[in-house]
TORRO-138463 format. One record per residue (C-alpha): x, y, z; residue number from 0; residue in three letters. Coordinates in steps of 0.25 Angstrom, whole numbers. Example, Ala and Ser with C-alpha at 12.3 -4.5 7.8 and 13.67 -1.06 7.14 Angstrom:
+-------+-------+-------+------+------+
|    c1 |    c2 |    c3 | resi | resn |
+-------+-------+-------+------+------+
|    49 |   -18 |    31 |    0 |  ala |
|    55 |    -4 |    29 |    1 |  ser |
+-------+-------+-------+------+------+
This chain:
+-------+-------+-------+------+------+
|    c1 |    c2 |    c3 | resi | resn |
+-------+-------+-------+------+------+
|  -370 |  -326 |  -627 |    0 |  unk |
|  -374 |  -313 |  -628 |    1 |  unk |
|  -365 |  -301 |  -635 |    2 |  unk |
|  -353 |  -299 |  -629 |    3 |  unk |
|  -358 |  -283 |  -629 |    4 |  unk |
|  -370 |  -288 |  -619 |    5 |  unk |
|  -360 |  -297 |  -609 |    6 |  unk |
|  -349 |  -284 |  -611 |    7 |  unk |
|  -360 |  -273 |  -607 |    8 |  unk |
|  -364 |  -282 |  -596 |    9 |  unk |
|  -350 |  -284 |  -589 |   10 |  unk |
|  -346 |  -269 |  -591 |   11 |  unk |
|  -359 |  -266 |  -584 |   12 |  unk |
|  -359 |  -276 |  -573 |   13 |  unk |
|  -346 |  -269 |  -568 |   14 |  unk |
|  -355 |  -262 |  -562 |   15 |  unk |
|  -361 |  -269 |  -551 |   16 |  unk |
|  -379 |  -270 |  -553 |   17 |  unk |
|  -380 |  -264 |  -541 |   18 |  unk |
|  -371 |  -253 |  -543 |   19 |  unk |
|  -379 |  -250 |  -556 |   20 |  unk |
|  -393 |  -250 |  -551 |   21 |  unk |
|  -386 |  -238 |  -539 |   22 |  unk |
|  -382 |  -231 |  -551 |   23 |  unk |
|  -396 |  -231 |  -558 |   24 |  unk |
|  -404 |  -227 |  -546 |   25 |  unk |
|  -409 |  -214 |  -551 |   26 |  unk |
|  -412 |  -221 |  -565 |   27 |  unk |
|  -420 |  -233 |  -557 |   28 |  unk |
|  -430 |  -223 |  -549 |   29 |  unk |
|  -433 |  -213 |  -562 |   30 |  unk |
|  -435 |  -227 |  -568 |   31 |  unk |
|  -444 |  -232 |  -558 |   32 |  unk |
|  -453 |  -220 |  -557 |   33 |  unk |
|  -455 |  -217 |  -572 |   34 |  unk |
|  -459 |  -235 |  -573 |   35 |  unk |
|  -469 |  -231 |  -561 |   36 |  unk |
|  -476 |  -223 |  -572 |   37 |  unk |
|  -473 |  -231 |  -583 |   38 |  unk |
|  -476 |  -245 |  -576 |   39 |  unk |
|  -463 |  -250 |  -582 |   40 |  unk |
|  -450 |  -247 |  -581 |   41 |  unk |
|  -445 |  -236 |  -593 |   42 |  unk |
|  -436 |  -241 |  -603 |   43 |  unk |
|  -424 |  -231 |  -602 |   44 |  unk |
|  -424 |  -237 |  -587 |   45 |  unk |
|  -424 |  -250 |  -593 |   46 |  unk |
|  -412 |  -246 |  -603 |   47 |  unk |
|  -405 |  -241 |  -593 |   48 |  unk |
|  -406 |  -254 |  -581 |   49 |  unk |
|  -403 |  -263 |  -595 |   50 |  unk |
|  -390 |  -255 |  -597 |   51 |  unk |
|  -386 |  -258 |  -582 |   52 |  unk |
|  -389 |  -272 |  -585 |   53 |  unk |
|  -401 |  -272 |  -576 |   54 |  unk |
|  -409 |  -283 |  -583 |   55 |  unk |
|  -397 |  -292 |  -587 |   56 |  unk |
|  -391 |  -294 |  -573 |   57 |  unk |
|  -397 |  -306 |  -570 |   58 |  unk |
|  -391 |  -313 |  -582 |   59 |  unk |
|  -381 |  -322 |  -585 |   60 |  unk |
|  -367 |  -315 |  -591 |   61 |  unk |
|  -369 |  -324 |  -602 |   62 |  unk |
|  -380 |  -315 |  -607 |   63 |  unk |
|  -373 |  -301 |  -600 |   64 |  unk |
|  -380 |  -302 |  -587 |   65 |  unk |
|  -372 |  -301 |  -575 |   66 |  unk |
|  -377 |  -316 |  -571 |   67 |  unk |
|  -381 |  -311 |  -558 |   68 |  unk |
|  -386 |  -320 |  -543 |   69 |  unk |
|  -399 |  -318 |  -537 |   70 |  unk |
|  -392 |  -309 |  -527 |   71 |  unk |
|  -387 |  -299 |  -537 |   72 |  unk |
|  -401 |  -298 |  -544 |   73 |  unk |
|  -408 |  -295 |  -530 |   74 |  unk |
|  -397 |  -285 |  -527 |   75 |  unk |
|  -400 |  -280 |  -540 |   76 |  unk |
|  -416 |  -279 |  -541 |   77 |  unk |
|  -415 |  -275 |  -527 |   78 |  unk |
|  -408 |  -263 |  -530 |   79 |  unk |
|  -416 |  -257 |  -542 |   80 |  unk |
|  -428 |  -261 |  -533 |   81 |  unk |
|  -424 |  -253 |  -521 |   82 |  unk |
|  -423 |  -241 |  -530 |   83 |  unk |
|  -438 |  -244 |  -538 |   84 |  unk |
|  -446 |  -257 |  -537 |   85 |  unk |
|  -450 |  -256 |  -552 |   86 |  unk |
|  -436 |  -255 |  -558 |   87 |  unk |
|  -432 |  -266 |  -548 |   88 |  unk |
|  -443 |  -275 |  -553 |   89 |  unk |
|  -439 |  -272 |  -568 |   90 |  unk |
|  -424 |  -275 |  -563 |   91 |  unk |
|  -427 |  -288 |  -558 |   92 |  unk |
|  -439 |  -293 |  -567 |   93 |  unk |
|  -431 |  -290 |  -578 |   94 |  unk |
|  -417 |  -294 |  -575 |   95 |  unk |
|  -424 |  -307 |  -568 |   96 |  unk |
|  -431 |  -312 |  -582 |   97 |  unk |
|  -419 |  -310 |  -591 |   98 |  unk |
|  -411 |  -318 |  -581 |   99 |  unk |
|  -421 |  -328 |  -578 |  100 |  unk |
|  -426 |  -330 |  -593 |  101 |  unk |
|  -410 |  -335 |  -597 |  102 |  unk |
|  -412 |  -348 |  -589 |  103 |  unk |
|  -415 |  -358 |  -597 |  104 |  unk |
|  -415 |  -349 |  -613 |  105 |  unk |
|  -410 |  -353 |  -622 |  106 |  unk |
|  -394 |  -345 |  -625 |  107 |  unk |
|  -399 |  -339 |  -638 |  108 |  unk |
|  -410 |  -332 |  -632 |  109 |  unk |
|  -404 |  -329 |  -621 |  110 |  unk |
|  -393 |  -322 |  -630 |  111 |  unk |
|  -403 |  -315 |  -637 |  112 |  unk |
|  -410 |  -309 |  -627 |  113 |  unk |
|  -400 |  -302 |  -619 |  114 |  unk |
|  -390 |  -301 |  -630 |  115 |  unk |
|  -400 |  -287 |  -629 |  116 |  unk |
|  -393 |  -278 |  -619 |  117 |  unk |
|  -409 |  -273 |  -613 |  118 |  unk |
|  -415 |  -287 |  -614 |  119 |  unk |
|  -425 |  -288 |  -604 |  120 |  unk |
|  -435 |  -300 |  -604 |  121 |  unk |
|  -449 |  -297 |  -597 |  122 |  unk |
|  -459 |  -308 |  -591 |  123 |  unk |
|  -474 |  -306 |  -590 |  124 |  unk |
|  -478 |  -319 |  -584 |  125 |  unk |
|  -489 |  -315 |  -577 |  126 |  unk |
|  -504 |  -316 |  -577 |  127 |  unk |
|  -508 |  -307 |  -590 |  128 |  unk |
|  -518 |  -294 |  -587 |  129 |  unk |
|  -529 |  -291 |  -595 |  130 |  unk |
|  -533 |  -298 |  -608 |  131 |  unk |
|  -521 |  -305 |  -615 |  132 |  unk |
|  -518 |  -316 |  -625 |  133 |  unk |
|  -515 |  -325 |  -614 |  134 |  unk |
|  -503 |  -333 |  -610 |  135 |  unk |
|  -503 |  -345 |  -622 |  136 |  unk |
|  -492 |  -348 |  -632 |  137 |  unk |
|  -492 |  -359 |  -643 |  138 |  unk |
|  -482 |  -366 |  -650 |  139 |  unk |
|  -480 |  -362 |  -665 |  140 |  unk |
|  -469 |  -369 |  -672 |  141 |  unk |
|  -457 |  -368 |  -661 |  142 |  unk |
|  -460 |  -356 |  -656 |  143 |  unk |
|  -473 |  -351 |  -647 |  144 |  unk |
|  -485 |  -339 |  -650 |  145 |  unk |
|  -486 |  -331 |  -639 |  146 |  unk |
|  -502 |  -327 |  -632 |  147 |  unk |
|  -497 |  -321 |  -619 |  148 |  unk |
|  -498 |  -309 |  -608 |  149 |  unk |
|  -492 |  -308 |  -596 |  150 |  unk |
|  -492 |  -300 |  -583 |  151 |  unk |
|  -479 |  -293 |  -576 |  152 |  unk |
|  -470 |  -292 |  -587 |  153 |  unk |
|  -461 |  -283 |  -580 |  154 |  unk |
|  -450 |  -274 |  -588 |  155 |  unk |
|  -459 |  -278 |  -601 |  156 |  unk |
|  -458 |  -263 |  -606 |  157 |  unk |
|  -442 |  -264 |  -609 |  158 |  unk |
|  -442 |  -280 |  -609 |  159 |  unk |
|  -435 |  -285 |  -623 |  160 |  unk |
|  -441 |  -299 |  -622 |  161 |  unk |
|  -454 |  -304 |  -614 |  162 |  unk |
|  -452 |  -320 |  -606 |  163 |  unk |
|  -463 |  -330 |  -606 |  164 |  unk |
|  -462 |  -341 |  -600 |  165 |  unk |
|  -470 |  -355 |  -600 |  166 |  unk |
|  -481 |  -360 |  -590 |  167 |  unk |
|  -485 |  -345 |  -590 |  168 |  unk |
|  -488 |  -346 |  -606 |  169 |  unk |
|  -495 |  -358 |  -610 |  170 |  unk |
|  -498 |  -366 |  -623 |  171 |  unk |
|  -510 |  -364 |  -630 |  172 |  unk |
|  -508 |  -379 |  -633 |  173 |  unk |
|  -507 |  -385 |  -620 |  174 |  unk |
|  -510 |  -374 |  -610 |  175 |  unk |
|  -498 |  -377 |  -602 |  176 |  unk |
|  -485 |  -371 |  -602 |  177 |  unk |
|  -478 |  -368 |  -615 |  178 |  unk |
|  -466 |  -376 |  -617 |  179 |  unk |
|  -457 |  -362 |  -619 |  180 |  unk |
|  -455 |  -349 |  -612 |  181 |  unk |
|  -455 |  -338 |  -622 |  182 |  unk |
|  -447 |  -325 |  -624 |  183 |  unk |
|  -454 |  -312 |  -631 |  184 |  unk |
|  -445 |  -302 |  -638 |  185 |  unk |
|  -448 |  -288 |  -637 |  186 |  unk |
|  -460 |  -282 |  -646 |  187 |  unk |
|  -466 |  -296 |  -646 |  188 |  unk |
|  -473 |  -294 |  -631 |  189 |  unk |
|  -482 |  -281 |  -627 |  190 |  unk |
|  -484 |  -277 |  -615 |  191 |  unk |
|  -497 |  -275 |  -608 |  192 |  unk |
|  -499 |  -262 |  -599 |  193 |  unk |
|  -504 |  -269 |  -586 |  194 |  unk |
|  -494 |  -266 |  -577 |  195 |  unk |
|  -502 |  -254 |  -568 |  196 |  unk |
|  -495 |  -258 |  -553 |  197 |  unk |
|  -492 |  -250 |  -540 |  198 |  unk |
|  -480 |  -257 |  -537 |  199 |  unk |
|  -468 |  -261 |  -547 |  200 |  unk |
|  -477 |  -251 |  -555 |  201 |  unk |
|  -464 |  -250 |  -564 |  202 |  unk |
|  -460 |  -265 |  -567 |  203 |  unk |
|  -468 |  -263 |  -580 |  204 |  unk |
|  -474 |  -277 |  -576 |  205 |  unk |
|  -485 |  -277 |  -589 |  206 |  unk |
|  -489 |  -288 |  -596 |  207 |  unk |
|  -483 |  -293 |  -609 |  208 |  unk |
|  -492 |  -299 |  -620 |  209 |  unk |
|  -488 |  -308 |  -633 |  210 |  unk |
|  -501 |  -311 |  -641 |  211 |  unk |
|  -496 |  -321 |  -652 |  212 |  unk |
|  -481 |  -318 |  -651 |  213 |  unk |
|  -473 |  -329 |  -658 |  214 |  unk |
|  -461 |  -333 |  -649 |  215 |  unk |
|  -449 |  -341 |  -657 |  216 |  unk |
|  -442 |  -352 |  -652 |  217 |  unk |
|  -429 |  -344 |  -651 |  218 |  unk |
|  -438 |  -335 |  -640 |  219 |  unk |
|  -441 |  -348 |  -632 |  220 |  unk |
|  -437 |  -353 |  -618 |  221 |  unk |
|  -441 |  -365 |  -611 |  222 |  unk |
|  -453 |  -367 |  -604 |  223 |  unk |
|  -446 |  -366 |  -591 |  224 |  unk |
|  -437 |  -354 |  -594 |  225 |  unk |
|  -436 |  -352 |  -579 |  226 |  unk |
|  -429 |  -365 |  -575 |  227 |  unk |
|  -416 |  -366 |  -568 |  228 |  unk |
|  -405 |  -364 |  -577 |  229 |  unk |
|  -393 |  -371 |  -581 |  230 |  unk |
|  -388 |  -361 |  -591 |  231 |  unk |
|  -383 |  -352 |  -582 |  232 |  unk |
|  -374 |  -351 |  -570 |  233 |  unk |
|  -378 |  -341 |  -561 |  234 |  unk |
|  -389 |  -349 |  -552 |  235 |  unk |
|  -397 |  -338 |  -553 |  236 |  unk |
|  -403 |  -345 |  -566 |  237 |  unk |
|  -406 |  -355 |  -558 |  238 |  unk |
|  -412 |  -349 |  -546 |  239 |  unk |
|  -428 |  -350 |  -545 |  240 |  unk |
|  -429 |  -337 |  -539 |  241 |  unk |
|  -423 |  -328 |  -549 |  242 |  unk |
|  -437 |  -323 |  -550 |  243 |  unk |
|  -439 |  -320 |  -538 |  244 |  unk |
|  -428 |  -315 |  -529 |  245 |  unk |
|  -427 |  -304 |  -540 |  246 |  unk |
|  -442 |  -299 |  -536 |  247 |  unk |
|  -440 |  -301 |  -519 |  248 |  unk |
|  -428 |  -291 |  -526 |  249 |  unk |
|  -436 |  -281 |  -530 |  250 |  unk |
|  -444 |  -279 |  -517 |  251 |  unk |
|  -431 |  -280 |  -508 |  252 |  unk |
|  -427 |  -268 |  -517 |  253 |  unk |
|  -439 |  -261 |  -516 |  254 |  unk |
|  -440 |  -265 |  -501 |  255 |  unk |
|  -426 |  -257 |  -499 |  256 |  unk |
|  -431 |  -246 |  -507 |  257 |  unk |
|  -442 |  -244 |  -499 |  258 |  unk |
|  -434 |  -244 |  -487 |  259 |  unk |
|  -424 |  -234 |  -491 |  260 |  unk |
|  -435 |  -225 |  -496 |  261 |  unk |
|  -441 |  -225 |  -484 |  262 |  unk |
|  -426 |  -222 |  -477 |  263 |  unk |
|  -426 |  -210 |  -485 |  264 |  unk |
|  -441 |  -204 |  -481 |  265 |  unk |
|  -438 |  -208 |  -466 |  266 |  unk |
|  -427 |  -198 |  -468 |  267 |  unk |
|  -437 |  -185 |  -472 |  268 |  unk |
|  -451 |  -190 |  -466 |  269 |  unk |
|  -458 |  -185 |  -453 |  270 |  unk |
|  -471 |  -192 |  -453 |  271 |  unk |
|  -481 |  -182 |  -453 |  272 |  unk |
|  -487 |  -178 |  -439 |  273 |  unk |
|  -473 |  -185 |  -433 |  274 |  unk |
|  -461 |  -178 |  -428 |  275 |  unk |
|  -452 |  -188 |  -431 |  276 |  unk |
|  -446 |  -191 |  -446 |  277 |  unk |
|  -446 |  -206 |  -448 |  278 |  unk |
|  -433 |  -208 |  -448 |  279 |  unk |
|  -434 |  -204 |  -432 |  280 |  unk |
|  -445 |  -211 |  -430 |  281 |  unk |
|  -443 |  -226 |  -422 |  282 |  unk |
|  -453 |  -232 |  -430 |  283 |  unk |
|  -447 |  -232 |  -444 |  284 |  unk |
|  -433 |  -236 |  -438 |  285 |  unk |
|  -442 |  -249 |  -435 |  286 |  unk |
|  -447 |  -251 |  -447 |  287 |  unk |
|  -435 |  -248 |  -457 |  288 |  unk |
|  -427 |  -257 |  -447 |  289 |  unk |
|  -437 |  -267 |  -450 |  290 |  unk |
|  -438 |  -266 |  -466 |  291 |  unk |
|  -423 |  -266 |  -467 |  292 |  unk |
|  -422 |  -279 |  -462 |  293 |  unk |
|  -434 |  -285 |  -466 |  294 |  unk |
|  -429 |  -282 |  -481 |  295 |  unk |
|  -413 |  -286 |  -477 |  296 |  unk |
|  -418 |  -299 |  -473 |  297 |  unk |
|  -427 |  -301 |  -484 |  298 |  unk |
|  -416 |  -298 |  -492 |  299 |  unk |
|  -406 |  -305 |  -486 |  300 |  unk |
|  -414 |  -319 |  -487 |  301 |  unk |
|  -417 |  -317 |  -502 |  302 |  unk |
|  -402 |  -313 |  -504 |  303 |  unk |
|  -397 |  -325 |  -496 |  304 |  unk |
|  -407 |  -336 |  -502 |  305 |  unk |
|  -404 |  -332 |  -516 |  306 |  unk |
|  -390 |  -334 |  -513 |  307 |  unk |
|  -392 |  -347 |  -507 |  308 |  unk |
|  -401 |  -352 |  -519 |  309 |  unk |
|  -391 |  -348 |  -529 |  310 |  unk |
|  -379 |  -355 |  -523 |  311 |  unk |
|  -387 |  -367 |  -520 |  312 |  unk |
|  -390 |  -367 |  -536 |  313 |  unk |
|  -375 |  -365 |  -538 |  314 |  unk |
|  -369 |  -367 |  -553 |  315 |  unk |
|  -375 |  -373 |  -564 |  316 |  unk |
|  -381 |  -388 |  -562 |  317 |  unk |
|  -372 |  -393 |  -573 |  318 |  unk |
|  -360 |  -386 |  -565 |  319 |  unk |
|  -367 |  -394 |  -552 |  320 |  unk |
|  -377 |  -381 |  -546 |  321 |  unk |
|  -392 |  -384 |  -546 |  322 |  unk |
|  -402 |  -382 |  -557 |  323 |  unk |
|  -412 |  -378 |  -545 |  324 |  unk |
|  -411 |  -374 |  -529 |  325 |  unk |
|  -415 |  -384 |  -518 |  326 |  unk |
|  -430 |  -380 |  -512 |  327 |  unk |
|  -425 |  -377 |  -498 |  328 |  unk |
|  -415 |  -367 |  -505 |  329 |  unk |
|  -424 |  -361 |  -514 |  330 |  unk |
|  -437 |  -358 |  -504 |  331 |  unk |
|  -430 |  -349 |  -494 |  332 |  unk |
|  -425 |  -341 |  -508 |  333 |  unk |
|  -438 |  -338 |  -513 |  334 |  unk |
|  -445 |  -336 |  -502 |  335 |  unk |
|  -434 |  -325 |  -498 |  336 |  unk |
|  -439 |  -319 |  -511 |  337 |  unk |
|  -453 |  -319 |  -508 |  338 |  unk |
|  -452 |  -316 |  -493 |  339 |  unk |
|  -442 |  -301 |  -499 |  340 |  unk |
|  -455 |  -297 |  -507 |  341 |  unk |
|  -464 |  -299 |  -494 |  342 |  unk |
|  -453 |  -291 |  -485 |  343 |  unk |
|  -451 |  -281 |  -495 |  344 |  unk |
|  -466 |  -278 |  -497 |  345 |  unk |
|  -468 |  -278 |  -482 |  346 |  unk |
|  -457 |  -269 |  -479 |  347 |  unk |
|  -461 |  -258 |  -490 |  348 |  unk |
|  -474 |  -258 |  -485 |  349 |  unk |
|  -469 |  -255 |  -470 |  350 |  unk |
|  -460 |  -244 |  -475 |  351 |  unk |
|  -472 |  -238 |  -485 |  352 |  unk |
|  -480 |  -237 |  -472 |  353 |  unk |
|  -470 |  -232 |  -463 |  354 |  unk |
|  -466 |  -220 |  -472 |  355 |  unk |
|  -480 |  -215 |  -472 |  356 |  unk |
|  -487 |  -209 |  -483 |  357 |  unk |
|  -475 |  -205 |  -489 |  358 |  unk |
|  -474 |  -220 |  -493 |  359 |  unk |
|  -488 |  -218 |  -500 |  360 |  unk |
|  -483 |  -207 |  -509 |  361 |  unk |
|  -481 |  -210 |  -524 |  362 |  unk |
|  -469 |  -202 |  -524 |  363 |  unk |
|  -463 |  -210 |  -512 |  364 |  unk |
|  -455 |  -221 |  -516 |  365 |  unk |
|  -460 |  -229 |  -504 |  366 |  unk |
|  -474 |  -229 |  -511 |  367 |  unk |
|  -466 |  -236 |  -524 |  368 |  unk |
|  -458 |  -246 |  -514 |  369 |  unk |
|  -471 |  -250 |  -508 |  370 |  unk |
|  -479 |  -253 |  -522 |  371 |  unk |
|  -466 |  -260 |  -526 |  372 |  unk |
|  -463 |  -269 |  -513 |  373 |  unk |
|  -479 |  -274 |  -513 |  374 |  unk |
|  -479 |  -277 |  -529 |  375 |  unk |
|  -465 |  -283 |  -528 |  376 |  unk |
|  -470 |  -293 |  -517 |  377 |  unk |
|  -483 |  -296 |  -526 |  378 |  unk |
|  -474 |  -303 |  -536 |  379 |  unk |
|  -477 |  -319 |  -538 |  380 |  unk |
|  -464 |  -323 |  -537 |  381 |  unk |
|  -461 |  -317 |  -521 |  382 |  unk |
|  -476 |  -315 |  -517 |  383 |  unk |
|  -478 |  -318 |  -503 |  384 |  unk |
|  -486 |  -331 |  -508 |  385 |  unk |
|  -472 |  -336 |  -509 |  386 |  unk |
|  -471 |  -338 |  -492 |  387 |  unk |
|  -483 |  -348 |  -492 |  388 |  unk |
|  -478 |  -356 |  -504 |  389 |  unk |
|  -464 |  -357 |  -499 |  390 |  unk |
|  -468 |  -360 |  -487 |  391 |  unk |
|  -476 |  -372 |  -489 |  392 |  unk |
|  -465 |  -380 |  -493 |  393 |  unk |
|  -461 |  -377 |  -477 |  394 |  unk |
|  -472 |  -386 |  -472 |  395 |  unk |
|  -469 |  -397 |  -484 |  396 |  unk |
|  -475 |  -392 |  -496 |  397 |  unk |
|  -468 |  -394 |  -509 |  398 |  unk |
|  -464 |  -380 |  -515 |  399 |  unk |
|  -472 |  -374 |  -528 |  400 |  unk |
|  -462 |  -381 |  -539 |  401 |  unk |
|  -464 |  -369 |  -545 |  402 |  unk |
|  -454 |  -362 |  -534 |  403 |  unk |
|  -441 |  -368 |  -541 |  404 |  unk |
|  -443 |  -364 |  -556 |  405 |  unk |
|  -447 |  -349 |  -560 |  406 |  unk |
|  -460 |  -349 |  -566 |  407 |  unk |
|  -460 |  -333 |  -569 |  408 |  unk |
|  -450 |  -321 |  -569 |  409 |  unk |
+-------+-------+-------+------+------+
């Protein structure tokens, strides 16, 4: 177990509800969100301060002084950092997503030792590496591995204490399949590569990370599918294999209703030039908001809804009579809910960008941050719109990807 100081600071903070912290912070989170714009990654005071709301250790169990949180608390969380600026709200929930998910199936030493640190927060770059780089190989020395590796979209790498790795996406210079161990990379034994030059989530600080020759101990280890269900825990969160992605169909809900309430706000001052009539008069933007309210409500309400349903269909623990993993027929319309909220949301944006005219085009507007964010948000892998083919083969008998059931990335 962690200190009793961390579990005691965690209870005397959750007294205040997440939600009623992230309101508290909103002046905080938008100076934030503009100085990572020009950063490209979020600063560190603004990552001291979400740590000391707990922002990153929500999603864990109490065990380890998180506040052992559902799927539904999580979305409601990101959701509301993301309404207020896509980039904290991606740093929110990558960040808080990978210290929860990583616990899974560690080992309870590691586990201790990671978050036994008040700011621990674990980055992930698993993507394909830009430019030249040592590669993505590791090989077995003693009981412990030697890193050769760079990876893309290690978002929050900037303020991260430790960096995740996970097997097939390293391989073994020996076999050149999967290495039978995941890795963790403490801090000052990772660099960070400056390739994160994006329009949208400019602030996410999604660089790559690089390890050339970095010795990994076997006390640092995790299996080689640190991802898989988990009997450790209770919550079935730690079972669900969407954890990784209804947190991103989060973002863009949040950044959806952002968008929205901005434009709420311009429709109050705006007369279009060379009309008469402001926009909030005018018949046309009644439709439109009308539409984009309930567009985003019911995308919301079906990721809200399904999660609920996954999680209570998982119910406790195996060994307490729960299951390890959901039914397919419970699962699909989850994830697919997911998916589908990105789409919506991008959709949605780009029909309020283009119905506030060139003020939506203006860097200063926050509409224009809201579109960047909305269309890079529904780009991600995990809820790309990819996902409406894939799932629905398995409507016409098609067996699903494997691949669907167990995370493979953060």
């Amino acid at each position: 177990m962690v200190r009793a100081e961390i579990i005691e600071r965690q209870n005397e903070i959750k007294q205040t509800p997440m939600l009623e912290r992230i309101a508290g912070m909103r002046e905080m989170l938008r100076q934030a969100g503009d100085e990572a714009q020009e950063l490209r990654h979020l600063p560190a005071w603004a990552a001291r301060e979400m740590a000391a709301q707990g922002f990153y250790r929500f999603a864990l169990p109490a065990d380890l002084g998180g506040e052992d949180v559902t799927a539904r608390e999580q979305i409601e969380n990101v959701e509301a950092v993301s309404a207020i600026d896509g980039s904290m709200g991606w740093c929110t929930h990558i960040n808080s997503e990978i210290n929860g998910l990583i616990v899974r199936r560690m080992d309870r030493a590691l586990c201790d030792k990671i978050f036994d640190d008040w700011d621990a927060l674990v980055c992930s770059g698993h993507g394909p590496p830009n430019g030249p780089n040592p590669g993505t190989t590791a090989r077995q020395e003693g009981e412990g591995w030697r890193l050769h590796y760079q990876g893309s979209f290690a978002s929050g790498c900037h303020n991260a204490t430790w960096n995740f790795l996970m097997s097939p996406i390293v391989t073994d210079e020996t076999t050149g399949e999967g290495t039978t161990a995941s890795f963790m990379i403490p801090r000052g034994e990772f660099e960070i590569v400056d390739t994160w030059d994006t329009a949208g989530m400019r602030g996410g600080g999604s660089h790559d990370v690089r390890m050339d020759g970095t010795y990994v101990p076997p006390e640092h280890l995790l299996p080689a599918r640190p991802l898989a269900p988990s009997e450790q825990w209770d919550n079935p969160t730690f079972r669900n294999p969407c954890h990784a992605v209804y947190n991103k169909a989060a973002v863009a809900l949040g950044v959806c209703r952002g968008a929205i309430d901005s434009f709420v706000e311009l429709a109050q001052i705006k007369t279009p030039w060379g009309l008469a009539s402001p926009l909030k008069d005018m018949p046309q933007v009644h439709y439109r908001l009308g539409e984009a309210q309930a567009t985003l409500m019911a995308a919301r309400t079906w990721v809200l809804e399904t999660e609920d349903a996954l999680e209570a269909h998982l119910g406790p623990k195996p060994s307490e009579g729960g299951r390890l993993e959901p039914e397919w027929d419970v699962f699909w319309p989850a994830y697919l809910a997911c998916a589908h909220a990105a789409q919506a949301a991008r959709h949605i944006v780009g029909i309020i960008n283009n119905t506030a005219g060139t003020t939506g085009s203006r860097m200063e507007s926050p509409l224009e941050r809201h579109l960047r964010d909305a269309q890079q948000a529904a780009t991600h892998a995990l809820i790309s719109w990819r996902h409406y083919e894939d799932i629905g083969k398995s409507f016409v008998g098609h067996e699903p990807s494997p691949t669907y059931m167990e995370l493979r990335r953060a």
